[in-house]
C-alpha positions as CSV (number, residue, x, y, z in Angstrom):
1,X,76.8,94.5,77.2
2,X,74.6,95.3,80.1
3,X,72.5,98.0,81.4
4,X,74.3,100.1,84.5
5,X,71.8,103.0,84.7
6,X,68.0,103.1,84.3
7,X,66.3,106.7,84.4
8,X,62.4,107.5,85.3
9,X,60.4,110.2,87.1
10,X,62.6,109.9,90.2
11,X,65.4,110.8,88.6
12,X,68.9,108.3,87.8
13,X,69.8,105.4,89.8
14,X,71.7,102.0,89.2
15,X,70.6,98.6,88.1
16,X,71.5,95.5,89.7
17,X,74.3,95.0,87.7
18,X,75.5,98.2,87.7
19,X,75.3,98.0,91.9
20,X,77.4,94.5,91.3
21,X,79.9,96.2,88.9
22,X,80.3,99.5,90.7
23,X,83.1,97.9,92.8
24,X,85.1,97.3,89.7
25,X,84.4,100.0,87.9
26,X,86.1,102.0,90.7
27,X,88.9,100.2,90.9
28,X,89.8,100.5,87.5
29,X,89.3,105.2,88.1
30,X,91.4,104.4,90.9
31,X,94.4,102.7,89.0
32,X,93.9,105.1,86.1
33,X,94.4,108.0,88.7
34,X,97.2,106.4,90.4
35,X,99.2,105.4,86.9
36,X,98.9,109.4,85.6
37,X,100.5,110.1,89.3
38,X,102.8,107.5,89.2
39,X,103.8,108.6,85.8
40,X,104.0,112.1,86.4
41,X,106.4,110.9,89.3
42,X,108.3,108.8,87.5
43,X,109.2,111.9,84.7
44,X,109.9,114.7,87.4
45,X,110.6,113.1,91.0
46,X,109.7,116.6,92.1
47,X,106.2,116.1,91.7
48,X,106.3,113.2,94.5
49,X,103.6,114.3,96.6
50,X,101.6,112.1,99.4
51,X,98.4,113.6,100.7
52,X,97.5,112.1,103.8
53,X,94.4,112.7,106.2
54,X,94.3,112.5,109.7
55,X,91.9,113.6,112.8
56,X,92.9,116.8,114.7
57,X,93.9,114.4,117.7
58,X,96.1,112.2,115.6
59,X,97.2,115.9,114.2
60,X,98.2,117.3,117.5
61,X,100.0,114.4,119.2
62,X,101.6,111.5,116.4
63,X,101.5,113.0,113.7
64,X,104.9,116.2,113.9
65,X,107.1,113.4,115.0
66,X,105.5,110.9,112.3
67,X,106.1,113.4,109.4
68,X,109.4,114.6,110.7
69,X,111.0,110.9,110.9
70,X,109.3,109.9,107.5
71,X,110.7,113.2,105.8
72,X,114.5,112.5,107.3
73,X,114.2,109.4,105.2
74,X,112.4,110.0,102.5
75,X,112.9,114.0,101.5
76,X,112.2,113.5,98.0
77,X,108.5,112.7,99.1
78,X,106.9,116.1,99.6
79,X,103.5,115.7,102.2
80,X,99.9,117.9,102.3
81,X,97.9,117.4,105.3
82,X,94.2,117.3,105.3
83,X,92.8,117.2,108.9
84,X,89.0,116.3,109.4
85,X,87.0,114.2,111.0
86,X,84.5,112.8,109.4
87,X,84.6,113.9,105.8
88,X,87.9,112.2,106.0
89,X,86.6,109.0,104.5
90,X,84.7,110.8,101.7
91,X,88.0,112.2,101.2
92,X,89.7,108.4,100.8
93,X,87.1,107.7,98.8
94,X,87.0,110.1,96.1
95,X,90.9,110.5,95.9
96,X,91.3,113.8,97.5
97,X,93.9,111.9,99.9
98,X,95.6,109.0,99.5
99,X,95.5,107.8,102.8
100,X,94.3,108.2,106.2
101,X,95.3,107.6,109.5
102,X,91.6,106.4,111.1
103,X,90.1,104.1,113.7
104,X,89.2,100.7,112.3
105,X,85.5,101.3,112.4
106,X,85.8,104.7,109.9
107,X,88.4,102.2,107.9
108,X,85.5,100.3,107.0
109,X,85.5,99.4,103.2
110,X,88.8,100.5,102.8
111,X,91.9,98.3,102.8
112,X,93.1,98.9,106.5
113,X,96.7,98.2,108.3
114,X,96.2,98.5,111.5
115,X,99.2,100.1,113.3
116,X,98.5,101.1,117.5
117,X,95.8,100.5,119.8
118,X,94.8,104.1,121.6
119,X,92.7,103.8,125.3
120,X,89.6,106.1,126.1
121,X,90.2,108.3,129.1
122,X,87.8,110.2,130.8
123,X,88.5,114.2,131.1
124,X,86.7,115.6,134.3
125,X,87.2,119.4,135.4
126,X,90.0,119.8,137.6
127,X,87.6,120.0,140.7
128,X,85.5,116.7,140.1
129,X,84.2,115.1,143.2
130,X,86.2,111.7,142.6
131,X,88.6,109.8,144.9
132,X,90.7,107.5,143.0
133,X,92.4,107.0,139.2
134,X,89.4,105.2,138.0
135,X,85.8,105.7,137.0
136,X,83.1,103.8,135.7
137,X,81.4,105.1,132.6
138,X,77.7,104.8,135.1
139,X,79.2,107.7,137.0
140,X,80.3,109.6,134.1
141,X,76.8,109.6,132.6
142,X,75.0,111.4,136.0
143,X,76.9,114.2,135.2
144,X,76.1,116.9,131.7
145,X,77.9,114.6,128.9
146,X,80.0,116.6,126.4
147,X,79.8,114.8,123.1
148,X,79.6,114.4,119.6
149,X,77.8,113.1,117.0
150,X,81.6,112.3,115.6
151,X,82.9,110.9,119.1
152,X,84.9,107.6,119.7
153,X,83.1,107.4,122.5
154,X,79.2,106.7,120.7
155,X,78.7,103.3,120.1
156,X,79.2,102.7,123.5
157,X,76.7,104.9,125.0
158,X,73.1,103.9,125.4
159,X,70.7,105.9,123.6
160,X,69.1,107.0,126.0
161,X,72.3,109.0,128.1
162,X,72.3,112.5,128.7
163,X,74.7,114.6,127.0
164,X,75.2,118.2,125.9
165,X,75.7,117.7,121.9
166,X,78.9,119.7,120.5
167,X,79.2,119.9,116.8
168,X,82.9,119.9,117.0
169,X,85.2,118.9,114.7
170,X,88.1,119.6,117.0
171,X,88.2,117.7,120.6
172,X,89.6,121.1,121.7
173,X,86.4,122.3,122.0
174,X,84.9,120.0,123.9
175,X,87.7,119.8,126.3
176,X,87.9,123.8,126.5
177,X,84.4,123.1,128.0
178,X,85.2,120.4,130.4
179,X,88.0,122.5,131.8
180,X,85.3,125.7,132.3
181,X,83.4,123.1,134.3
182,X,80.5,123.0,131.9
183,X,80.6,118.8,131.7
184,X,82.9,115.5,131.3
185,X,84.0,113.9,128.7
186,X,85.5,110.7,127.4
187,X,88.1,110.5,124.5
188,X,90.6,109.3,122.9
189,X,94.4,109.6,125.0
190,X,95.9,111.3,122.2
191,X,93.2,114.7,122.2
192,X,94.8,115.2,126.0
193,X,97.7,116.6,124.5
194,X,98.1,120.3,125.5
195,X,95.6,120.2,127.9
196,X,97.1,117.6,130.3
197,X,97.3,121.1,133.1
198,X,93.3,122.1,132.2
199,X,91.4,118.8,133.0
200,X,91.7,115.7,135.4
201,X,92.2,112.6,133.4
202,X,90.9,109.3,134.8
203,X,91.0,106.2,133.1
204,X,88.1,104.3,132.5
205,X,87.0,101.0,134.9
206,X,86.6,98.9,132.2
207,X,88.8,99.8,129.7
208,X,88.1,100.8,126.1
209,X,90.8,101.6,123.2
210,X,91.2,101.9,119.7
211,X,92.4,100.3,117.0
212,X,94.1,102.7,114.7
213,X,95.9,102.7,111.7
214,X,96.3,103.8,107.9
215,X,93.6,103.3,105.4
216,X,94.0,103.5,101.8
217,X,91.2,102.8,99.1
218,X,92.6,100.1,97.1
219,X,96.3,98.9,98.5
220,X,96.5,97.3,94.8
221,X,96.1,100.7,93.4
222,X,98.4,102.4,95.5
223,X,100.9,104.5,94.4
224,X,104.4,104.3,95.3
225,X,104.8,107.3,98.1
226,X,101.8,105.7,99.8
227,X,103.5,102.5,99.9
228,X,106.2,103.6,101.2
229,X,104.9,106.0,104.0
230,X,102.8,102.6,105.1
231,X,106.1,100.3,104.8
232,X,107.7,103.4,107.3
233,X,104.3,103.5,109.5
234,X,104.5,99.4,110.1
235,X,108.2,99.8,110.7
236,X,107.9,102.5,113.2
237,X,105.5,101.3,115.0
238,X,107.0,97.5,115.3
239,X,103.8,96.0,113.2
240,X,103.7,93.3,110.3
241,X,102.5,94.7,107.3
242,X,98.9,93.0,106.5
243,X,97.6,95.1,103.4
């Protein structure tokens, strides 16, 4: 009853009320993709499967003790891991995962339950002039800047600080290269894992942290697994569920 598409020498793009009903329409792709799952489930548990996304920090330090707890009570639920960084929330969105385990700012447009709050640290090479377990972020930005486009760390940099850009998916990189002396860095506590005997780790003056959690694209379309791996996420990390 009303025109979603108009087409001319530019090419396709939507109307006004196709931009109002877009929303809508994707919900209802979502819950017809989520009832063939759930129904495929529901004839053969076997084909329980949960694919979850996560960041290669996340990866390394939650999430083997996460997916070992979750699979102790629930071994009928089988798990594929996709880990990313960025392309995780194209991911969410076009159904390739079911959910991911993101800060709150990637969560945004998703439904979000927000689960632990993760601090910034600042990783120095071992030898860093610096007296004392704290640094402010002023001192950190006179010396080469290891960064990403991708980083935490971004939206609280001005513009104009000096950095060395790394397109790196992996905080490993970045961190291989603060330990070679090549720079500092600050990110999140969890990418320190495994490399706690490479670098110095100072915390910041004024602090900064995350908010993570699990993201899911519609927690009305859910399907059961992801339900219940975000009922076991809330439980194991003591928080009310808000979805």
């Amino acid at each position: 009853g009303c025109t979603l598409l108009e087409r001319d020498s530019q090419g396709i793009r939507l109307t006004d009320a196709g931009r109002q009903l877009l929303p809508y329409i994707q919900n209802v792709v979502c819950a017809c993709d989520t009832l063939l799952q759930e129904a495929a489930e529901q004839s053969d548990p076997r084909k329980r499967t949960l694919r979850i996304g996560c960041f290669a920090s996340i990866a390394r330090a939650r999430l083997p003790e996460l997916l070992r707890a979750f699979r102790a009570e629930h071994p009928e639920i089988q798990l594929d891991v996709l880990v990313r960084s960025e392309e995780l929330t194209t991911a969410l969105a076009s159904g390739r995962i079911q959910l991911a385990l993101v800060d709150e700012a990637r969560a945004k447009g998703f439904d979000f339950q927000p689960l632990a709050d993760a601090p910034l640290v600042a990783a120095v090479p071992p030898d860093f002039p610096w007296e004392g377990d704290t640094i402010p972020l002023e001192r950190l930005l006179r010396e080469p800047f290891l960064s990403s486009p991708d980083q935490y760390i971004e939206p609280f940099l001005p513009a104009d600080a000096p950095r060395v850009e790394v397109s790196a998916s992996d905080d490993g990189a970045i961190l291989s290269m603060v330990a070679a002396g090549l720079g500092v860095a600050v990110l999140s506590s969890f990418s320190l894992v495994g490399y706690e005997e490479r670098v110095r780790v100072l915390q910041l003056e004024q602090p900064i942290a995350l908010r993570l959690g699990a993201a899911v694209k519609s927690i009305n379309a859910a399907g059961t697994s992801a339900r219940t791996f975000l009922s076991f996420l809330c439980a194991y990390y003591g928080q009310e569920e808000r979805l």
